[in-house]
C-alpha positions as protocol buffer text, in pm:
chain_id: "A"
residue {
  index: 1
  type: UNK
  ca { x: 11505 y: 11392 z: 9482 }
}
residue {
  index: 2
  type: UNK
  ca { x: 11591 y: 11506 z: 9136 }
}
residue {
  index: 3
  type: UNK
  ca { x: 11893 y: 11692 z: 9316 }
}
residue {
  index: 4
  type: UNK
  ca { x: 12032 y: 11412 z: 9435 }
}
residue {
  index: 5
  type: UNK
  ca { x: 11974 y: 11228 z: 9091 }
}
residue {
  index: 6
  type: UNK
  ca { x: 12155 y: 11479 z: 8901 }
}
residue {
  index: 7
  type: UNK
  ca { x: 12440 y: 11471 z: 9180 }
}
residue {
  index: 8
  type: UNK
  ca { x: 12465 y: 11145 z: 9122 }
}
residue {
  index: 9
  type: UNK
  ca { x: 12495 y: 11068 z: 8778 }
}
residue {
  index: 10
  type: UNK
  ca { x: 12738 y: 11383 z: 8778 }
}
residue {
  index: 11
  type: UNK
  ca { x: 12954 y: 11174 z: 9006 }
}
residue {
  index: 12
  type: UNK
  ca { x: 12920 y: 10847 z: 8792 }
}
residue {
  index: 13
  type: UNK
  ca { x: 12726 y: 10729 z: 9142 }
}
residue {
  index: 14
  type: UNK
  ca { x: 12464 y: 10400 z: 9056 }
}
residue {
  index: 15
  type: UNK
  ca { x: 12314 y: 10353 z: 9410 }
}
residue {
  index: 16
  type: UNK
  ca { x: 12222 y: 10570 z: 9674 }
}
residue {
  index: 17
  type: UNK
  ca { x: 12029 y: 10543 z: 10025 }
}
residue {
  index: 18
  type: UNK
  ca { x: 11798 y: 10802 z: 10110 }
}
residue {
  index: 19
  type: UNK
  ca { x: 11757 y: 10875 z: 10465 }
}
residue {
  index: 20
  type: UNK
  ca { x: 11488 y: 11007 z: 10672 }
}
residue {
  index: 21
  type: UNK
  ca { x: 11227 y: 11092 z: 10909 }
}
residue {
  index: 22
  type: UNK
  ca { x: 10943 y: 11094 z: 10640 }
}
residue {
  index: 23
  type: UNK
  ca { x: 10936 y: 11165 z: 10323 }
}
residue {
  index: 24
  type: UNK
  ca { x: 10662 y: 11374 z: 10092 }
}
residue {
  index: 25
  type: UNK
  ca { x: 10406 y: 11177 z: 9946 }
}
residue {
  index: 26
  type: UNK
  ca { x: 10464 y: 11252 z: 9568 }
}
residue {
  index: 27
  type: UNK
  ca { x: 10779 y: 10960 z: 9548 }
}
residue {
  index: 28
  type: UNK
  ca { x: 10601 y: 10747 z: 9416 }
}
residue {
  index: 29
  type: UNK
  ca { x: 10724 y: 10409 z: 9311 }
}
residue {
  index: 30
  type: UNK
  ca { x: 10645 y: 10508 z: 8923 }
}
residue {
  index: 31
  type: UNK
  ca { x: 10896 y: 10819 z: 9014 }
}
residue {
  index: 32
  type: UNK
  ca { x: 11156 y: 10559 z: 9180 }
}
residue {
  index: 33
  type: UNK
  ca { x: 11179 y: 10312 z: 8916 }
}
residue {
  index: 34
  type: UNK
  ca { x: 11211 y: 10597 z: 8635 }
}
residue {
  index: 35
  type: UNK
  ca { x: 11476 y: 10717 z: 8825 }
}
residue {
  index: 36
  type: UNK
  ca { x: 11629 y: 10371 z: 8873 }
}
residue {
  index: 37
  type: UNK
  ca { x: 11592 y: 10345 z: 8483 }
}
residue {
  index: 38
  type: UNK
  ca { x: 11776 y: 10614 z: 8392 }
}
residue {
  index: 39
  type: UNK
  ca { x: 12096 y: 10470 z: 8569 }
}
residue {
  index: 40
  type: UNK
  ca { x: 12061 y: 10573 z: 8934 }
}
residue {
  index: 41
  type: UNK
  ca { x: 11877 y: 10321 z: 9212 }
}
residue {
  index: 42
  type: UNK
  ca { x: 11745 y: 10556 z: 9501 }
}
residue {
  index: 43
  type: UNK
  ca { x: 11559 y: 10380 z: 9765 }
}
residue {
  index: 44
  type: UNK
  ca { x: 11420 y: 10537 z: 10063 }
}
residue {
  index: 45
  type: UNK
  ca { x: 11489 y: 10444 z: 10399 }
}
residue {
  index: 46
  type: UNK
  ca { x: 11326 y: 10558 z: 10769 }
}
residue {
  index: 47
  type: UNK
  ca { x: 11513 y: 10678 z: 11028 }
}
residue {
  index: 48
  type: UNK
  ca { x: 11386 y: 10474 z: 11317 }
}
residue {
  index: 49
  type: UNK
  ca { x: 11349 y: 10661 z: 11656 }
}
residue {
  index: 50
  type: UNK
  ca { x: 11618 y: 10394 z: 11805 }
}
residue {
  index: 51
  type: UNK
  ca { x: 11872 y: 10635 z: 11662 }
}
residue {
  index: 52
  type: UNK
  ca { x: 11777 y: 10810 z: 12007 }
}
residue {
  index: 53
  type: UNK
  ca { x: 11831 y: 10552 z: 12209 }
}
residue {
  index: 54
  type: UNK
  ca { x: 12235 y: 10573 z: 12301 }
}
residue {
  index: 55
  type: UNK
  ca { x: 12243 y: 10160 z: 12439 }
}
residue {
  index: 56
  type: UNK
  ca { x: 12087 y: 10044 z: 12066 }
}
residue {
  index: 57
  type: UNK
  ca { x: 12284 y: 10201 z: 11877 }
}
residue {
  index: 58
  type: UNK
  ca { x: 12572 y: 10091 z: 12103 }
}
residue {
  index: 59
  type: UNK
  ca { x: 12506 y: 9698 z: 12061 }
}
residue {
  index: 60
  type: UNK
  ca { x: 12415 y: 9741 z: 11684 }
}
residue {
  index: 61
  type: UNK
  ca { x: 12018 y: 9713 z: 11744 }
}
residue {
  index: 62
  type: UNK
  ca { x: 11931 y: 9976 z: 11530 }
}
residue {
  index: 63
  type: UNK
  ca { x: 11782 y: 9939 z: 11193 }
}
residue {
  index: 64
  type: UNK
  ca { x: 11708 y: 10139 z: 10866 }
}
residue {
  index: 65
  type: UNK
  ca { x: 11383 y: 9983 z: 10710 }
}
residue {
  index: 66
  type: UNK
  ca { x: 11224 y: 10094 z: 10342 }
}
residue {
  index: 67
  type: UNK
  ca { x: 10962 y: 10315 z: 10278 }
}
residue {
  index: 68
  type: UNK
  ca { x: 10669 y: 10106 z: 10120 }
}
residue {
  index: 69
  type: UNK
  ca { x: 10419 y: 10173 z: 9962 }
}
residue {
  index: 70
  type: UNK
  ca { x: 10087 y: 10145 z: 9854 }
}
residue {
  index: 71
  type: UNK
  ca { x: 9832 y: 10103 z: 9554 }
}
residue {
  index: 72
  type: UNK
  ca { x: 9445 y: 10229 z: 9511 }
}
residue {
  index: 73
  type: UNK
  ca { x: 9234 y: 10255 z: 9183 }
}
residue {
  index: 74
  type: UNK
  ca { x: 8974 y: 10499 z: 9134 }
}
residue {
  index: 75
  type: UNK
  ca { x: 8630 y: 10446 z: 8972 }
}
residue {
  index: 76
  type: UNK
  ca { x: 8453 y: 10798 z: 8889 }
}
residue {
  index: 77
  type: UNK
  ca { x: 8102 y: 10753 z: 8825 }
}
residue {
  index: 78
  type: UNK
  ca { x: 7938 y: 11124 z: 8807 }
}
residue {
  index: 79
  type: UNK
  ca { x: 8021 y: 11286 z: 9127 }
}
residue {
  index: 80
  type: UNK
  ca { x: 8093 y: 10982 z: 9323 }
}
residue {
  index: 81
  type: UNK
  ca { x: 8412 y: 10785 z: 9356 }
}
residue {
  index: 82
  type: UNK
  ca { x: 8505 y: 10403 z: 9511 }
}
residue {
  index: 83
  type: UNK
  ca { x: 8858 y: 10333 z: 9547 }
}
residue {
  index: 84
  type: UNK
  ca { x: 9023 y: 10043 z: 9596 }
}
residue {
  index: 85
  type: UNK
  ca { x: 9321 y: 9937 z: 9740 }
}
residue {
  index: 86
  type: UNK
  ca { x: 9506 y: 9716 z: 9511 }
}
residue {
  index: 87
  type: UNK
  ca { x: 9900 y: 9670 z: 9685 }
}
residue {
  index: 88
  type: UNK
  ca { x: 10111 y: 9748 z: 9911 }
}
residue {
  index: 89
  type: UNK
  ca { x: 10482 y: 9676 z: 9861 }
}
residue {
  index: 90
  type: UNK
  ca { x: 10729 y: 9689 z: 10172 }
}
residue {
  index: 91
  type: UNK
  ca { x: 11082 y: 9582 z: 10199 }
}
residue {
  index: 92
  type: UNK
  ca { x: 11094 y: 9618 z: 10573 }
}
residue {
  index: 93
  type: UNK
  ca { x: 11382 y: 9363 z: 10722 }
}
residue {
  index: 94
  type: UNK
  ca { x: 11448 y: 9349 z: 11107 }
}
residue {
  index: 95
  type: UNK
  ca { x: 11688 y: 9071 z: 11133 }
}
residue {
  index: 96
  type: UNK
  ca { x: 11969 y: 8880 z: 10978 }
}
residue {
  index: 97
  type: UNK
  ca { x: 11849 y: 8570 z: 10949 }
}
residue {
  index: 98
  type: UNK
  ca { x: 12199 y: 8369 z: 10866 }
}
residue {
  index: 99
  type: UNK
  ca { x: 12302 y: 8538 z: 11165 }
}
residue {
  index: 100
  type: UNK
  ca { x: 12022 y: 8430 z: 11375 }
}
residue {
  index: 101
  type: UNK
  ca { x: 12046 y: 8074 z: 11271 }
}
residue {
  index: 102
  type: UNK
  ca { x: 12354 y: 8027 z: 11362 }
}
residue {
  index: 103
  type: UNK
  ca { x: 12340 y: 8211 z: 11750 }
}
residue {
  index: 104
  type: UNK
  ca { x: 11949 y: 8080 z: 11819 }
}
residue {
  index: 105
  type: UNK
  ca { x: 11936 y: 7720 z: 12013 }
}
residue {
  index: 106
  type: UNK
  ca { x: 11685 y: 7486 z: 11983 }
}
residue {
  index: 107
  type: UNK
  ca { x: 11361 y: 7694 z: 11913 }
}
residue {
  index: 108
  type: UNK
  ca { x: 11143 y: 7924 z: 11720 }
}
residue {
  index: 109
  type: UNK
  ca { x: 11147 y: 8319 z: 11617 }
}
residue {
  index: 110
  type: UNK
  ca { x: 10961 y: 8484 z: 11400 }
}
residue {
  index: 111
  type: UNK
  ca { x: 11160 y: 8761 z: 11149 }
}
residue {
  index: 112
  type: UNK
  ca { x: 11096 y: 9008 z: 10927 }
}
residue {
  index: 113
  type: UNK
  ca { x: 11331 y: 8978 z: 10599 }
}
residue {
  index: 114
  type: UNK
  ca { x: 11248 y: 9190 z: 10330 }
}
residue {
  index: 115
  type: UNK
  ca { x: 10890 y: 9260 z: 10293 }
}
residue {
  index: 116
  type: UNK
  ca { x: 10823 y: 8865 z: 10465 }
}
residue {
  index: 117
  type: UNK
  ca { x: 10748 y: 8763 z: 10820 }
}
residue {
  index: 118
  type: UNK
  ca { x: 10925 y: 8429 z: 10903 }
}
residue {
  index: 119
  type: UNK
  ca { x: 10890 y: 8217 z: 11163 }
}
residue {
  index: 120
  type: UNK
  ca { x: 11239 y: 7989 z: 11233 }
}
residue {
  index: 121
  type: UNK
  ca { x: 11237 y: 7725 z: 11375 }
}
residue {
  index: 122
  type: UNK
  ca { x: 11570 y: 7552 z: 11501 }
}
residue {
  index: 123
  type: UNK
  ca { x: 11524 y: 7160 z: 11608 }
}
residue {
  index: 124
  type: UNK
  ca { x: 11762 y: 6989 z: 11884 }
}
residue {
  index: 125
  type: UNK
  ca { x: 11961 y: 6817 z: 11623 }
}
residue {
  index: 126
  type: UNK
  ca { x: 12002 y: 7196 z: 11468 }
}
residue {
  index: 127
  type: UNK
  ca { x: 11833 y: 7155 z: 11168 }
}
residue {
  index: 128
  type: UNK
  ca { x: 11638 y: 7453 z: 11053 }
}
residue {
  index: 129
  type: UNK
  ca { x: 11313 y: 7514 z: 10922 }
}
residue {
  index: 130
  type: UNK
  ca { x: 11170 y: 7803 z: 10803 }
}
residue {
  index: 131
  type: UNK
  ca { x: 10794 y: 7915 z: 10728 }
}
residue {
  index: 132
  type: UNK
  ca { x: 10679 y: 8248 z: 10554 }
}
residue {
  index: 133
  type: UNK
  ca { x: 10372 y: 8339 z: 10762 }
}
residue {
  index: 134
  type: UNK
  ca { x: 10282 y: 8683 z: 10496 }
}
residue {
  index: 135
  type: UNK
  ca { x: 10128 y: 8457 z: 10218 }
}
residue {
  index: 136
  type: UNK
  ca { x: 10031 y: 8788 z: 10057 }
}
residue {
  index: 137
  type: UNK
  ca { x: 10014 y: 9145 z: 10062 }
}
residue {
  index: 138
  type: UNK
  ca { x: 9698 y: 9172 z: 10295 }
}
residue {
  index: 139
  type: UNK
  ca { x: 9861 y: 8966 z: 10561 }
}
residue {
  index: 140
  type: UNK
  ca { x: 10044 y: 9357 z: 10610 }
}
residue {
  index: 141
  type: UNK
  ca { x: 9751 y: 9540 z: 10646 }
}
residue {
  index: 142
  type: UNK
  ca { x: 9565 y: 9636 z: 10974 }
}
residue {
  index: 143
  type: UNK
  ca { x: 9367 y: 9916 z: 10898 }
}
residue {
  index: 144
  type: UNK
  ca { x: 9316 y: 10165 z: 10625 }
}
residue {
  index: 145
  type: UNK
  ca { x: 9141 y: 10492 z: 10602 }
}
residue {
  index: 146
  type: UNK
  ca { x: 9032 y: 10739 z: 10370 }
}
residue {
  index: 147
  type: UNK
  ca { x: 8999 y: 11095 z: 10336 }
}
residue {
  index: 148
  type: UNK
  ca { x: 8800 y: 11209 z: 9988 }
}
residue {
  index: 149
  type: UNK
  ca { x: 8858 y: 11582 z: 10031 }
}
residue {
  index: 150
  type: UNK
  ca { x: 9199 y: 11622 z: 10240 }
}
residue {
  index: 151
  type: UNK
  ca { x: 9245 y: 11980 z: 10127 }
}
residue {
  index: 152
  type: UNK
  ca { x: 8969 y: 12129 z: 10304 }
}
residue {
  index: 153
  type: UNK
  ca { x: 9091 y: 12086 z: 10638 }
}
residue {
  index: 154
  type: UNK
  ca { x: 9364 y: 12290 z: 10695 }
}
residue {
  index: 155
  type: UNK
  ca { x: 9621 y: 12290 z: 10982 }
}
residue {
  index: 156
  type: UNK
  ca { x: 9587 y: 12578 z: 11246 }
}
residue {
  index: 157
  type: UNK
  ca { x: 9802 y: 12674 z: 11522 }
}
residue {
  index: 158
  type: UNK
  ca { x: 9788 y: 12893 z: 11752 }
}
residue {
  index: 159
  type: UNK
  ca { x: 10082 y: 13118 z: 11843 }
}
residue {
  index: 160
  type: UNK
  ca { x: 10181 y: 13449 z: 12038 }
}
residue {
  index: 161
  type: UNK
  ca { x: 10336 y: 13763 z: 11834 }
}
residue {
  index: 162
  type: UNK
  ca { x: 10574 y: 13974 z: 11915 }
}
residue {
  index: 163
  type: UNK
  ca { x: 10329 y: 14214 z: 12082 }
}
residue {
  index: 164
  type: UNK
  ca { x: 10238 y: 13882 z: 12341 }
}
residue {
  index: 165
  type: UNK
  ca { x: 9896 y: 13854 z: 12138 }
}
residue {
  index: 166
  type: UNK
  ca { x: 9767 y: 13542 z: 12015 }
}
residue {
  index: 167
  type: UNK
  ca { x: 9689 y: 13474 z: 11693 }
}
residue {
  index: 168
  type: UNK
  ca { x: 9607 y: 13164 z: 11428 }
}
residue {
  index: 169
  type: UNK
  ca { x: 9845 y: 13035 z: 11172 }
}
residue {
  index: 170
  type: UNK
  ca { x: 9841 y: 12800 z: 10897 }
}
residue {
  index: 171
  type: UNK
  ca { x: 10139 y: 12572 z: 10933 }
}
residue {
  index: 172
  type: UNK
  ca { x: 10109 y: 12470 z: 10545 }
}
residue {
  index: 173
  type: UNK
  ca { x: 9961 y: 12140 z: 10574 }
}
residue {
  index: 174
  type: UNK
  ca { x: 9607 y: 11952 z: 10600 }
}
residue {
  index: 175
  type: UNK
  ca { x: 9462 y: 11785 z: 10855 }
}
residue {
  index: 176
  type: UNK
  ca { x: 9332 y: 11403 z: 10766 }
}
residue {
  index: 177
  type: UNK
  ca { x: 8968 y: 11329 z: 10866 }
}
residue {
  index: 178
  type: UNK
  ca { x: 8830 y: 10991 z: 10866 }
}
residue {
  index: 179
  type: UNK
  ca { x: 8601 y: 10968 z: 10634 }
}
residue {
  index: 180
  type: UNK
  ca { x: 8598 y: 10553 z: 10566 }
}
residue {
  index: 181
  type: UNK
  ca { x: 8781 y: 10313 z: 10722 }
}
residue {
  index: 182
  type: UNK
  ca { x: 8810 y: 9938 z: 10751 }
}
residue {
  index: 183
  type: UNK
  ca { x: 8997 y: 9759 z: 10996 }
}
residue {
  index: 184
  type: UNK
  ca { x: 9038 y: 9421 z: 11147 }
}
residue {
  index: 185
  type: UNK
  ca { x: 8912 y: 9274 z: 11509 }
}
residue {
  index: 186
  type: UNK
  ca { x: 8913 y: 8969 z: 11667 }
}
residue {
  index: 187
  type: UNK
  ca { x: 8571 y: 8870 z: 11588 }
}
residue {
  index: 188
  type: UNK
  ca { x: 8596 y: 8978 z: 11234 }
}
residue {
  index: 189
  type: UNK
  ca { x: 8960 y: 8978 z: 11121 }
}
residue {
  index: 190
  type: UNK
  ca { x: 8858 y: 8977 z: 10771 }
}
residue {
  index: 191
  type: UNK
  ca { x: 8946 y: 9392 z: 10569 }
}
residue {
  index: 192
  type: UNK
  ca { x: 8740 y: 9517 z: 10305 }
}
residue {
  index: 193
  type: UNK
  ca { x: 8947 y: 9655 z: 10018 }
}
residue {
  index: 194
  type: UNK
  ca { x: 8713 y: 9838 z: 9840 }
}
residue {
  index: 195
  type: UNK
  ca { x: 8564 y: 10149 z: 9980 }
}
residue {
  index: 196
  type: UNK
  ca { x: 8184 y: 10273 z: 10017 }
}
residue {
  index: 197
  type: UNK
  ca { x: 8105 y: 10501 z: 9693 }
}
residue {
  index: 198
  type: UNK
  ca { x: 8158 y: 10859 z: 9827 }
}
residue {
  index: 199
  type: UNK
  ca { x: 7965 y: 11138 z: 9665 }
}
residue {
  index: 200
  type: UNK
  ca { x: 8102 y: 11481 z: 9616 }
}
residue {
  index: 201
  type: UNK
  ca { x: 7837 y: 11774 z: 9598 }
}
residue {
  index: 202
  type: UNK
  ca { x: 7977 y: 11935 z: 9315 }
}
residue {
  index: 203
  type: UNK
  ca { x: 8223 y: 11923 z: 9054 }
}
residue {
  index: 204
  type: UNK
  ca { x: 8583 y: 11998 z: 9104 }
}
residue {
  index: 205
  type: UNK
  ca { x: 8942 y: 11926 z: 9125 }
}
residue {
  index: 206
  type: UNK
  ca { x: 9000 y: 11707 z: 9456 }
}
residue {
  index: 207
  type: UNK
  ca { x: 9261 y: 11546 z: 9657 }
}
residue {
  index: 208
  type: UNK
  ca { x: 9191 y: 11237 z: 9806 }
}
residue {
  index: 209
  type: UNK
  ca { x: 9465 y: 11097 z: 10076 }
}
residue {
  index: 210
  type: UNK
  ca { x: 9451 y: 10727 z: 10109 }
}
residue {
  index: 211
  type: UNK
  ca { x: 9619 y: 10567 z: 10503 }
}
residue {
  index: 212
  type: UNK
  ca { x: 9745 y: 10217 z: 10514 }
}
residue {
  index: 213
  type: UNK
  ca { x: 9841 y: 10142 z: 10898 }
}
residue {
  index: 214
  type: UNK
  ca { x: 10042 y: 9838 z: 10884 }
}
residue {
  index: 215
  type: UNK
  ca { x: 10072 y: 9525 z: 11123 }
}
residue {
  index: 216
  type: UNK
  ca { x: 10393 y: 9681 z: 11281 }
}
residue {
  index: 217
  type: UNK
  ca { x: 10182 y: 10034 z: 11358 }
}
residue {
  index: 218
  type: UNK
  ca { x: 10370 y: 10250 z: 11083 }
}
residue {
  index: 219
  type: UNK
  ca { x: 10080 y: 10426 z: 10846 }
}
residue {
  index: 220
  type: UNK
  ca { x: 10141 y: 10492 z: 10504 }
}
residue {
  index: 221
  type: UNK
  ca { x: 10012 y: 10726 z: 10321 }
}
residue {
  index: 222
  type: UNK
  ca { x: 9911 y: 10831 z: 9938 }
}
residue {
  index: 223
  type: UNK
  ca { x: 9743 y: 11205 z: 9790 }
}
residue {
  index: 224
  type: UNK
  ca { x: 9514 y: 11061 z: 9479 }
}
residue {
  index: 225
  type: UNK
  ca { x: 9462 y: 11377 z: 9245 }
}
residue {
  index: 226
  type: UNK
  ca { x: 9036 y: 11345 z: 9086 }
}
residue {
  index: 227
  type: UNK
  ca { x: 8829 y: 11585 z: 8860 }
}
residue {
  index: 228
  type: UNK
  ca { x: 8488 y: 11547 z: 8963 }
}
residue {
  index: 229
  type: UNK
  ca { x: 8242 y: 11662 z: 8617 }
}
């Protein structure tokens, strides 16, 4: 990301969109806006799997949506930790809404414009109503997980060498266990947004990996660095 900072401000360049398939955990929104601050406004955008799909991208159907992101504070208190999940900030947008006011008949749809879930509603005499149904961030949770010690899982694979034997391999990354979670159902829609108090056995440097699943199924995901005395 700093690369394509420096190309930018080489080339006198003020905006740029970033795209991909995911993206590493340490862009931060702090990172973002200090970037943005210095003269060059990246944001981050998904490739969506539609890109695949030969017919949507024929009629125009697909669409790049923001990465969001999310929030947590950490209370330490001796070896164990609560955290708390304090925002998360999406941008997503689906549809053009001037466009689908003007092609929709007498009716309702519900949108998503930037970060907001809409419901429009077009009357017979085609006046046009419109109701924000996301009255806050919660409204974009549906489940969120946590993993207090993600680093001490890691990834194995197994693969054959060259001499047709099979062996184990770490692919470089961790593997995320479920260690608290909180999650809505029908009988009890209602999230808690502060987590059980987890307690570490011993002191140490840890890396705790927060997952926000959304109400559209895309996770989230943040690596919280703690020192444990």
């Amino acid at each position: 990301m700093v690369e394509i900072f420096e190309e930018c401000r080489k080339n006198l360049y003020t905006q740029v969109d970033v795209l991909g398939f995911e993206f590493e955990m340490g862009l931060t929104p702090q990172f973002i806006q200090e970037l943005k601050e210095k003269g060059v406004s990246i944001t981050l955008k998904y490739i969506p799997k539609d890109v695949f799909d030969k017919r949507a991208v024929e009629k125009g159907q697909v669409k790049f949506f923001d990465v969001a992101y999310l929030n947590t504070k950490e209370k330490i208190n001796g070896k164990s930790i609560t955290i708390e999940l304090t925002d998360f900030v999406t941008h997503y947008t689906q549809d053009d809404i001037e466009e689908l006011q003007q092609s929709m008949r007498a009716g309702s749809k519900v949108v998503i414009e930037d970060g907001q879930i809409i419901k429009v509603e077009k009357d017979k005499n085609g006046i046009i109503t419109k109701t924000i149904l996301t009255k806050d961030w919660h409204d974009w949770i549906d489940y969120w997980a946590i993993d207090f010690n993600y680093e001490d899982k890691k990834e194995i694979i197994k693969i054959k060498n060259e001499s047709g034997e099979t062996e184990e391999r770490w692919t470089g990354n961790y593997l995320f266990e479920n260690e608290w979670q909180s999650f809505r159902t029908k009988k009890n829609p209602t999230l808690e947004f502060t987590s059980i108090a987890y307690e570490y056995k011993k002191a140490g440097k840890y890396k705790v990996m927060v997952k926000v699943v959304d109400i559209l199924g895309i996770d989230t995901s943040k690596i919280i660095e703690v020192h444990i005395k």
